[in-house]
TINUMI-217005 format. One line per field, with one value per atom (N, C-alpha, C): residue in three letters; x, y, z. Coordinates in nm, 3 decimals. Example, Ala and Ser with C-alpha at 12.3 -4.5 7.8 and 13.67 -1.06 7.14 Angstrom:
2
rest	ALA|ALA|ALA|SER|SER|SER
X	1.319|1.230|1.320|1.285|1.367|1.290
Y	-0.569|-0.450|-0.330|-0.225|-0.106|0.003
Z	0.780|0.780|0.780|0.708|0.714|0.787
This chain:
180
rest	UNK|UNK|UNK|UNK|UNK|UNK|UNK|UNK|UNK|UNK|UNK|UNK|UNK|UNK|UNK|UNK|UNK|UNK|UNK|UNK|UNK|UNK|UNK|UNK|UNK|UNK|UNK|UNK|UNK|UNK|UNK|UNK|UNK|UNK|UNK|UNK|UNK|UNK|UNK|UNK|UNK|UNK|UNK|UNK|UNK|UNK|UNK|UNK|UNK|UNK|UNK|UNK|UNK|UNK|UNK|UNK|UNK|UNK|UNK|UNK|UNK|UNK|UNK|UNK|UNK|UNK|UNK|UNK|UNK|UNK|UNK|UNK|UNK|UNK|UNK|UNK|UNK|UNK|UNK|UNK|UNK|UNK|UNK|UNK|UNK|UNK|UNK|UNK|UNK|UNK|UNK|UNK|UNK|UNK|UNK|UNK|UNK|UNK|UNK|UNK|UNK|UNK|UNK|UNK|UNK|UNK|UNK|UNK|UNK|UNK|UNK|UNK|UNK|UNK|UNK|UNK|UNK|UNK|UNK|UNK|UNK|UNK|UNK|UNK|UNK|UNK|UNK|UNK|UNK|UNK|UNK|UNK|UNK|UNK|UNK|UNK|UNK|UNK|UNK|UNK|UNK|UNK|UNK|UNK|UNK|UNK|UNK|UNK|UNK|UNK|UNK|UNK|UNK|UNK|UNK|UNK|UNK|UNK|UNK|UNK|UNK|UNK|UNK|UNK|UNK|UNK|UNK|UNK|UNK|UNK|UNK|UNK|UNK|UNK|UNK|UNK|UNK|UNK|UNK|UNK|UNK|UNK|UNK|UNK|UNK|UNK|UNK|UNK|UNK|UNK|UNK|UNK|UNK|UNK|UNK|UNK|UNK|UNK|UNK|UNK|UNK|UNK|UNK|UNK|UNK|UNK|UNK|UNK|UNK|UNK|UNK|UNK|UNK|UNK|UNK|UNK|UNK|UNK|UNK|UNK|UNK|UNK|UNK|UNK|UNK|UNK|UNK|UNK|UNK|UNK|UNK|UNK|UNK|UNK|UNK|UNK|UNK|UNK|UNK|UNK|UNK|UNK|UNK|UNK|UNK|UNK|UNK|UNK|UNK|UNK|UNK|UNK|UNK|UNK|UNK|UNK|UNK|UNK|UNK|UNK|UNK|UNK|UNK|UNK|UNK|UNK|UNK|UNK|UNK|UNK|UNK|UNK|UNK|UNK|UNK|UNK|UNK|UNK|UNK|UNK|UNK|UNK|UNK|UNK|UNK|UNK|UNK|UNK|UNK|UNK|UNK|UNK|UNK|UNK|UNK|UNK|UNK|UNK|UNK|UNK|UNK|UNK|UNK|UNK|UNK|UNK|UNK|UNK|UNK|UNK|UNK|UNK|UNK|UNK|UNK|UNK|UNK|UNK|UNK|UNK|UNK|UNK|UNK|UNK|UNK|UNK|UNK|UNK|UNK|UNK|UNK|UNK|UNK|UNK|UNK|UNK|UNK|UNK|UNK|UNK|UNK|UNK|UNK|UNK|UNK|UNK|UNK|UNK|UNK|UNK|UNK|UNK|UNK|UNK|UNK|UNK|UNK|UNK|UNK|UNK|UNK|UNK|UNK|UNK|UNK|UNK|UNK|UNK|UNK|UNK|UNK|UNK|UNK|UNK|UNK|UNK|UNK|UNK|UNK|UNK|UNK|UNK|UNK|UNK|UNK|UNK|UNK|UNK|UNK|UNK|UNK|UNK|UNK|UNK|UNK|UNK|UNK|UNK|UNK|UNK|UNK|UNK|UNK|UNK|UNK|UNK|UNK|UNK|UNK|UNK|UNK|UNK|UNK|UNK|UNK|UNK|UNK|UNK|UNK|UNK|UNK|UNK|UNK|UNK|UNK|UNK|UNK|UNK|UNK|UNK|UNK|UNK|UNK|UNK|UNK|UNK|UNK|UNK|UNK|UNK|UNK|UNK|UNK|UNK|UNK|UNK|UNK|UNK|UNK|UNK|UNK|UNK|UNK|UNK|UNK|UNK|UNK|UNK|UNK|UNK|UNK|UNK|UNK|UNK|UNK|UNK|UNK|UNK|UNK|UNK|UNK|UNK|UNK|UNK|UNK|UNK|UNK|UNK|UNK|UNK|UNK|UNK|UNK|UNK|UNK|UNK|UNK|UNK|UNK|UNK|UNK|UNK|UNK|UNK|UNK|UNK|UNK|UNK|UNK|UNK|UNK|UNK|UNK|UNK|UNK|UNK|UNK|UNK|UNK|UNK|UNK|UNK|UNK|UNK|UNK|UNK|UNK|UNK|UNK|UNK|UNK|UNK|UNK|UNK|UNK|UNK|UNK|UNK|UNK|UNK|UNK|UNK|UNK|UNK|UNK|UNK|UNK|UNK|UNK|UNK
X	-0.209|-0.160|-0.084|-0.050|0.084|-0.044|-0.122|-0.279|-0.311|-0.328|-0.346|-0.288|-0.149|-0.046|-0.026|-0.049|-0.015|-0.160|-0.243|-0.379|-0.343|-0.356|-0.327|-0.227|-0.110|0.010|-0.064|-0.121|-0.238|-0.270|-0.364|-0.490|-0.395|-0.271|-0.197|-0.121|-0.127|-0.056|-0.165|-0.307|-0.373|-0.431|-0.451|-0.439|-0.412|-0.229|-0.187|-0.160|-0.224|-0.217|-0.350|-0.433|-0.607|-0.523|-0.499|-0.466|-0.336|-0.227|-0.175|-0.233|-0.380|-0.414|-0.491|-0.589|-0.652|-0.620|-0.433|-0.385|-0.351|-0.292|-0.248|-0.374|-0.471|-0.615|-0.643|-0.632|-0.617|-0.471|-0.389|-0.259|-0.288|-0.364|-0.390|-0.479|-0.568|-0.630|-0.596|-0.525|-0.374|-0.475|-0.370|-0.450|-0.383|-0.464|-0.427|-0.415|-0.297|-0.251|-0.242|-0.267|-0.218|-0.147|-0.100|-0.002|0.021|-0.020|-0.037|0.091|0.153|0.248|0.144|0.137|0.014|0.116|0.200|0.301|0.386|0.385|0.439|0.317|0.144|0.024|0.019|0.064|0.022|0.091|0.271|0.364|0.369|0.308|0.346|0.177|0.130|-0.008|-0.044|-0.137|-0.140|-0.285|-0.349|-0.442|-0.345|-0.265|-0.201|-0.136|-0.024|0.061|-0.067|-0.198|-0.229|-0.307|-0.347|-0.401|-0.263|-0.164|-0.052|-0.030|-0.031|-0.023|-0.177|-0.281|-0.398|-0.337|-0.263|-0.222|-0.141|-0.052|0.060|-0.011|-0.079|-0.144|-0.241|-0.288|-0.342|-0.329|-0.193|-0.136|0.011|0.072|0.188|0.207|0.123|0.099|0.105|0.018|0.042|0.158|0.227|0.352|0.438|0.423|0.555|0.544|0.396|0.381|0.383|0.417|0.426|0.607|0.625|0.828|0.802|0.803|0.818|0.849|0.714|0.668|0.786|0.847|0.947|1.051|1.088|1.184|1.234|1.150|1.110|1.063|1.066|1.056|1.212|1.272|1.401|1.494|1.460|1.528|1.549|1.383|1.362|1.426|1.433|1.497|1.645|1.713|1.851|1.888|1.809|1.800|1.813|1.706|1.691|1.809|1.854|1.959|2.094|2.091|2.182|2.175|2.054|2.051|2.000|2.006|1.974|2.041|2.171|2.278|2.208|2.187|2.151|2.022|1.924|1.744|1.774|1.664|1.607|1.517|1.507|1.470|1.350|1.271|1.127|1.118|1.200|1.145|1.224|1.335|1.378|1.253|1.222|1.104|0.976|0.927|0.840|0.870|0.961|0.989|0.972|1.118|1.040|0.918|0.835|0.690|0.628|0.685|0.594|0.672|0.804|0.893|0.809|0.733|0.726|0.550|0.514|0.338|0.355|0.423|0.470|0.485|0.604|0.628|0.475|0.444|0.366|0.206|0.192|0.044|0.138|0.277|0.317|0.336|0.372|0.328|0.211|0.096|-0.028|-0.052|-0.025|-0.045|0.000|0.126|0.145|0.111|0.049|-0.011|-0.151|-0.236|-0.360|-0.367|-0.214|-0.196|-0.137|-0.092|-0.019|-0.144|-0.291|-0.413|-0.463|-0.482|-0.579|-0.497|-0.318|-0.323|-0.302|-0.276|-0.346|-0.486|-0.582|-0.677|-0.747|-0.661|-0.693|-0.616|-0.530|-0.364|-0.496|-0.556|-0.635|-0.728|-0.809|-0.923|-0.907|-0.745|-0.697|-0.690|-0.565|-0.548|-0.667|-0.764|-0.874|-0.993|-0.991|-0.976|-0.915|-0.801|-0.728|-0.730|-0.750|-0.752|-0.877|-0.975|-1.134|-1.115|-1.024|-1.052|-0.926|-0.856|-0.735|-0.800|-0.851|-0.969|-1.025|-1.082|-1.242|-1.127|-1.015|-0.936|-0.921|-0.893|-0.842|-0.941|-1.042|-1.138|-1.202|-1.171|-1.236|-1.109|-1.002|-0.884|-0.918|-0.942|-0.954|-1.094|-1.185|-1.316|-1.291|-1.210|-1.172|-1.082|-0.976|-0.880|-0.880|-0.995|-1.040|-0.921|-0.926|-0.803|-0.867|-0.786|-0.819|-0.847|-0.751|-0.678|-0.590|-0.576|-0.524|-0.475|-0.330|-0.301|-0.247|-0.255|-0.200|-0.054|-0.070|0.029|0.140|0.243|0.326|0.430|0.560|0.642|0.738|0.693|0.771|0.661|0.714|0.627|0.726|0.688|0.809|0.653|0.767|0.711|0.628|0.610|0.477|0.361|0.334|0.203|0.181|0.278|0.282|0.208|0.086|0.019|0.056|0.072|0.086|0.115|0.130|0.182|0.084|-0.041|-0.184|-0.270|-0.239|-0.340|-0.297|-0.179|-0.125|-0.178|-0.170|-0.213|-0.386|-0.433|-0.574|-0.634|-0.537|-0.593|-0.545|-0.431|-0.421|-0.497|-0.612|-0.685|-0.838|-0.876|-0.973|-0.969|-1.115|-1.139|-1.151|-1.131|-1.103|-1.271|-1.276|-1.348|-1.331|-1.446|-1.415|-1.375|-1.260|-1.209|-1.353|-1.376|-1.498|-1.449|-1.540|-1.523|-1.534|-1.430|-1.407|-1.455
Y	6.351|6.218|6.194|6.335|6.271|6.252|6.290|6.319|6.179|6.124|6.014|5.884|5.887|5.807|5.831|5.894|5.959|5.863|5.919|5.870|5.720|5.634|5.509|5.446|5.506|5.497|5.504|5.593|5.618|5.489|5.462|5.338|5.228|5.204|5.079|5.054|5.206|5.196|5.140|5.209|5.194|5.050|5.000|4.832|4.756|4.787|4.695|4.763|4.809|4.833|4.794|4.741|4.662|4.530|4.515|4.404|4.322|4.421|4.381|4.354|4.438|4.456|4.309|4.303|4.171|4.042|4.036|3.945|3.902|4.024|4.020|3.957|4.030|3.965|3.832|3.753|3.595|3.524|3.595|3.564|3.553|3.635|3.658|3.573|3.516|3.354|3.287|3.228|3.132|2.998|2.913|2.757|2.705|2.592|2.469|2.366|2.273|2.224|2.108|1.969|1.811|1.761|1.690|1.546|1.420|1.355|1.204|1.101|1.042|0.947|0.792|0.757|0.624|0.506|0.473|0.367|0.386|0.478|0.515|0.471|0.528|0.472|0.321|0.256|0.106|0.049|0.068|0.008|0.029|0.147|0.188|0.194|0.190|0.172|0.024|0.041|-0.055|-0.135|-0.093|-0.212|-0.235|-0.181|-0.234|-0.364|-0.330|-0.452|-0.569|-0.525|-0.665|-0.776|-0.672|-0.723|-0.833|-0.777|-0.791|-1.024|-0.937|-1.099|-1.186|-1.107|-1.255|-1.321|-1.193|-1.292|-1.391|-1.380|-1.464|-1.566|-1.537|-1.672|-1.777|-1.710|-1.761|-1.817|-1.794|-1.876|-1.905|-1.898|-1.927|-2.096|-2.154|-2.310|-2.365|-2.329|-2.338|-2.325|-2.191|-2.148|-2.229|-2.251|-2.371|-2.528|-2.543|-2.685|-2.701|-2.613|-2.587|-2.579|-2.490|-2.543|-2.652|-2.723|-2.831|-3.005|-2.928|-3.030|-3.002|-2.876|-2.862|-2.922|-2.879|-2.947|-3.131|-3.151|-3.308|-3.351|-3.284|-3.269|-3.277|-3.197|-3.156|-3.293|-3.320|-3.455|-3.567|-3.572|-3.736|-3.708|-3.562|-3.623|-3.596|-3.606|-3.564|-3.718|-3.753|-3.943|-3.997|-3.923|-3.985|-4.005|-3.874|-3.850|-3.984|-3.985|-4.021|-4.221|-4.270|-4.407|-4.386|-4.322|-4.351|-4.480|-4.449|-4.591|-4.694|-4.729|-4.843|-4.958|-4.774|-4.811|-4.895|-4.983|-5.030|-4.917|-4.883|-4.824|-4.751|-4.927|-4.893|-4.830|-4.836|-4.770|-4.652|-4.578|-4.478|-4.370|-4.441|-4.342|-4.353|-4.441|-4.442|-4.299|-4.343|-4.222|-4.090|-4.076|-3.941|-3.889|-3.993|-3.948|-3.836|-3.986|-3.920|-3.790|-3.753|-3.693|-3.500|-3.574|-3.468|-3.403|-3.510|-3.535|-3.450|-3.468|-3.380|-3.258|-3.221|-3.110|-2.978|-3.021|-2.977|-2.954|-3.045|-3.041|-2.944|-2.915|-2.815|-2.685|-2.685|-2.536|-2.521|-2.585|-2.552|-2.509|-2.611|-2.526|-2.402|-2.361|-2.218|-2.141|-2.155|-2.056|-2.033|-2.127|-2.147|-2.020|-2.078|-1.998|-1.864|-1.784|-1.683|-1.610|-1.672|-1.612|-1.563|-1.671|-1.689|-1.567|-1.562|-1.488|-1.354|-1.325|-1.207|-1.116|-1.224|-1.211|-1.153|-1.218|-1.179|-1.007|-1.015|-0.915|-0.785|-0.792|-0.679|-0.643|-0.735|-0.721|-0.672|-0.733|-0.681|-0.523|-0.504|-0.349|-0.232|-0.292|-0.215|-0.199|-0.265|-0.222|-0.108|-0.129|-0.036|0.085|0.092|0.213|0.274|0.242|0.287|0.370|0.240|0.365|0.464|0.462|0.579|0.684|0.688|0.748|0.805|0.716|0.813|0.921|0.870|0.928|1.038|1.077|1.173|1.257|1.224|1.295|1.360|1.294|1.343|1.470|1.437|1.553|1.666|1.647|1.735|1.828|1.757|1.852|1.932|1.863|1.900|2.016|1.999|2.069|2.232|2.185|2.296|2.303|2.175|2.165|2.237|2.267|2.310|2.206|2.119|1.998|1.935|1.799|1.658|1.594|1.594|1.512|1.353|1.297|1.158|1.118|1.203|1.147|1.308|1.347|1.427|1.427|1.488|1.446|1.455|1.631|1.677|1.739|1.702|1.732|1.829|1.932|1.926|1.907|1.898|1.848|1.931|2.085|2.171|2.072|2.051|2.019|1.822|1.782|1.647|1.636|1.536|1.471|1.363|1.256|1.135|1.111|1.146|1.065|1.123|1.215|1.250|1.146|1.073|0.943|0.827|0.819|0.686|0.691|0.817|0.798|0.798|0.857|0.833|0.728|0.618|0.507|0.394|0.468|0.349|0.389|0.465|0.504|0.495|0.446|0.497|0.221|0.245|0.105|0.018|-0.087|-0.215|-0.278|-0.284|-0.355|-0.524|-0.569|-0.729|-0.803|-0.893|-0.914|-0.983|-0.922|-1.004|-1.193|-1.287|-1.447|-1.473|-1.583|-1.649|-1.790
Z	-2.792|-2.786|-2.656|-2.634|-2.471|-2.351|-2.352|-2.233|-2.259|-2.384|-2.367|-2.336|-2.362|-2.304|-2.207|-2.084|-1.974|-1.874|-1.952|-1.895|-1.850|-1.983|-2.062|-1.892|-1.899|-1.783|-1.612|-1.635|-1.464|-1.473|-1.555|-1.557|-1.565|-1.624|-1.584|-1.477|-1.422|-1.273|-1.142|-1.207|-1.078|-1.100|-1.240|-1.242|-1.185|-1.186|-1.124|-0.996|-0.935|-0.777|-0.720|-0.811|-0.749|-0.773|-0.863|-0.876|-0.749|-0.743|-0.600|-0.513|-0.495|-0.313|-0.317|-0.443|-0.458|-0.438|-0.448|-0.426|-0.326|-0.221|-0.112|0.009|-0.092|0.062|0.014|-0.128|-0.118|-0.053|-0.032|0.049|0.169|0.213|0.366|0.422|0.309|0.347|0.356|0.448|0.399|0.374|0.272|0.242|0.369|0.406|0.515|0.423|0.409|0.363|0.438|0.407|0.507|0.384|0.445|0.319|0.451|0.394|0.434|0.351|0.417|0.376|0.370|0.320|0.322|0.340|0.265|0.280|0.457|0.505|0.618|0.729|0.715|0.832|0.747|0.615|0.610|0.663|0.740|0.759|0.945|0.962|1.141|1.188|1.138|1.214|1.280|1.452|1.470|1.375|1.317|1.232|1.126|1.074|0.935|0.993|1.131|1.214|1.216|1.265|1.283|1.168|1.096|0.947|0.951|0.941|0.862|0.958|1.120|1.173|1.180|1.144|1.083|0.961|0.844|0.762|0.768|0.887|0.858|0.943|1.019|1.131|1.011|0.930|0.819|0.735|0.721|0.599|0.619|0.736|0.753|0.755|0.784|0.759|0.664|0.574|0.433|0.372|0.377|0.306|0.333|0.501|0.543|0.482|0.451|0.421|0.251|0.201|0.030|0.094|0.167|0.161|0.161|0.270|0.328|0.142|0.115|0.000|-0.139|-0.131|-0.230|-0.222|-0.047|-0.020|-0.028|-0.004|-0.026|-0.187|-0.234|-0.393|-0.420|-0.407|-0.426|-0.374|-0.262|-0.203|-0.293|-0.375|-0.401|-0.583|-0.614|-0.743|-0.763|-0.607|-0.614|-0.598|-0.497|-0.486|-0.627|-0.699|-0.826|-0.897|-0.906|-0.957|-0.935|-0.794|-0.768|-0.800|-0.807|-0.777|-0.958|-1.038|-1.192|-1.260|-1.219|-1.285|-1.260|-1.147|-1.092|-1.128|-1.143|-1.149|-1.329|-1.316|-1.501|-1.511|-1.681|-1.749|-1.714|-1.703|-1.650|-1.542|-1.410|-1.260|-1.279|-1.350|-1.402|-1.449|-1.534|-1.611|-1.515|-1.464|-1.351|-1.255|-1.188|-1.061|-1.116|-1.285|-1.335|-1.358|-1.392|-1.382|-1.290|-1.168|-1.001|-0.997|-1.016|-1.001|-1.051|-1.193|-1.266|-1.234|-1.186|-1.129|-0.988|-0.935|-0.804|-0.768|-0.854|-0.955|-0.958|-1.077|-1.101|-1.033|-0.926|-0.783|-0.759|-0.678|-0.596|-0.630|-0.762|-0.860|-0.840|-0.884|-0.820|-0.749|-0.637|-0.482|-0.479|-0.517|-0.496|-0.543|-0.669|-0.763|-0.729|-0.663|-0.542|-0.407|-0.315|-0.223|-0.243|-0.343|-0.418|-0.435|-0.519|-0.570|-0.381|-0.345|-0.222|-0.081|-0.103|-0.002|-0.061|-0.209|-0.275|-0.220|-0.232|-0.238|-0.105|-0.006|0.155|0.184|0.150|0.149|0.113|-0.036|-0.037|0.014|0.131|0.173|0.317|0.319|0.494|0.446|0.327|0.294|0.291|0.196|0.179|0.340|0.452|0.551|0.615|0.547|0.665|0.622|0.487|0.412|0.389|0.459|0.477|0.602|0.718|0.824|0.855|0.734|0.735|0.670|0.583|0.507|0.636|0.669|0.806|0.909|0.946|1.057|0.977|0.823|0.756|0.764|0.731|0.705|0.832|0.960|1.034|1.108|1.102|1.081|1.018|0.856|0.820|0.812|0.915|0.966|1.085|1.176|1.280|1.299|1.198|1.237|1.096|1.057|0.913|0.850|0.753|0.630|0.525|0.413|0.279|0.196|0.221|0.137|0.201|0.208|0.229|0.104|0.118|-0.009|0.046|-0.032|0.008|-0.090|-0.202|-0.326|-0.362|-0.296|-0.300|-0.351|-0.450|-0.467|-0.360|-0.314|-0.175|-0.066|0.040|0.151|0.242|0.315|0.422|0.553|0.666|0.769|0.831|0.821|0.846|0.781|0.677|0.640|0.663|0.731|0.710|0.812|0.809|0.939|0.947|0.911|0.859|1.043|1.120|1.257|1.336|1.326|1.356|1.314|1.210|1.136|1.228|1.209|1.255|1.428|1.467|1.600|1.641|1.534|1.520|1.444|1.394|1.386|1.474|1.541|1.657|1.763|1.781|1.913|1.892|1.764|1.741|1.727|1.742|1.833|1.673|1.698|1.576|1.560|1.425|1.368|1.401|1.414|1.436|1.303|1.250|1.116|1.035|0.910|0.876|0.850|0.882|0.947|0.794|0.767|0.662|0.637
């Protein structure tokens, strides 16, 4: 019985000594590791900056002319307000009408321009994130990654590229905006 516990003891020693060396030569492969900050290339990249001013060239007119119309909303029923004593019944309830008819086109409108510059906001994003995508990908052919993460809780700054993207999507040439 002791020959055999003895044995038993060899064979778990030399186990775990394959088993060390086995490990040590997948250690010695080291992984290549990237992590990408995405909110960091959507905010500092130059296509994200300019997506960002078609939109506002796009709809900054609008937005101002929906203020504009609140504001003047706001005017005529403070007027209202103020000349009520005065008005009869009938042009009282009249104005509230227009008051309330007004109102409600300009909620419209914004709930119109809210959908519509939604709607642009993702088409600029999903742009930019096709060719942050291609820059990644072509990084990580180039530079023989293992893996690219985009979604990390912690990164440290060895594996961070995120300012390799941003610079390979500010160098790499612009798509013409698709015509609306």
């Amino acid at each position: 019985m002791k020959t055999f516990s003895r044995c038993a003891g060899v064979l778990a020693v030399a186990a775990s000594a394959a088993l060390m060396s086995i490990c040590s030569v997948a250690l010695a492969q080291e992984l290549k590791i990237g992590y990408v900050n995405s909110e960091r290339v959507l905010r500092e990249a130059a296509p994200a900056k300019a997506a960002q001013a078609r939109l506002e060239g796009e709809f900054g007119k609008r937005e101002k002319d929906l203020s504009e119309q609140g504001q003047r909303l706001k005017a005529a029923a403070e007027k209202l307000e103020k000349e009520a004593p005065t008005l009869s019944e009938s042009e009282r309830a009249r104005r509230q009408r227009e008051l309330v008819e007004q109102d409600r086109d300009i909620q419209r409108r914004r709930r119109e321009f809210q959908e519509d510059l939604t709607q642009r906001k993702n088409e600029e994003l999903q742009a930019v994130v096709e060719r942050a995508n291609r820059v990644i990908k072509q990084i990580f052919e180039q530079e023989k990654y293992d893996v690219i993460l985009q979604e990390a809780i912690f990164a440290g700054p060895r594996v961070d590229i995120t300012e390799k993207v941003i610079k390979g999507l500010n160098t790499t040439p612009t798509a013409a905006p698709a015509p609306r």
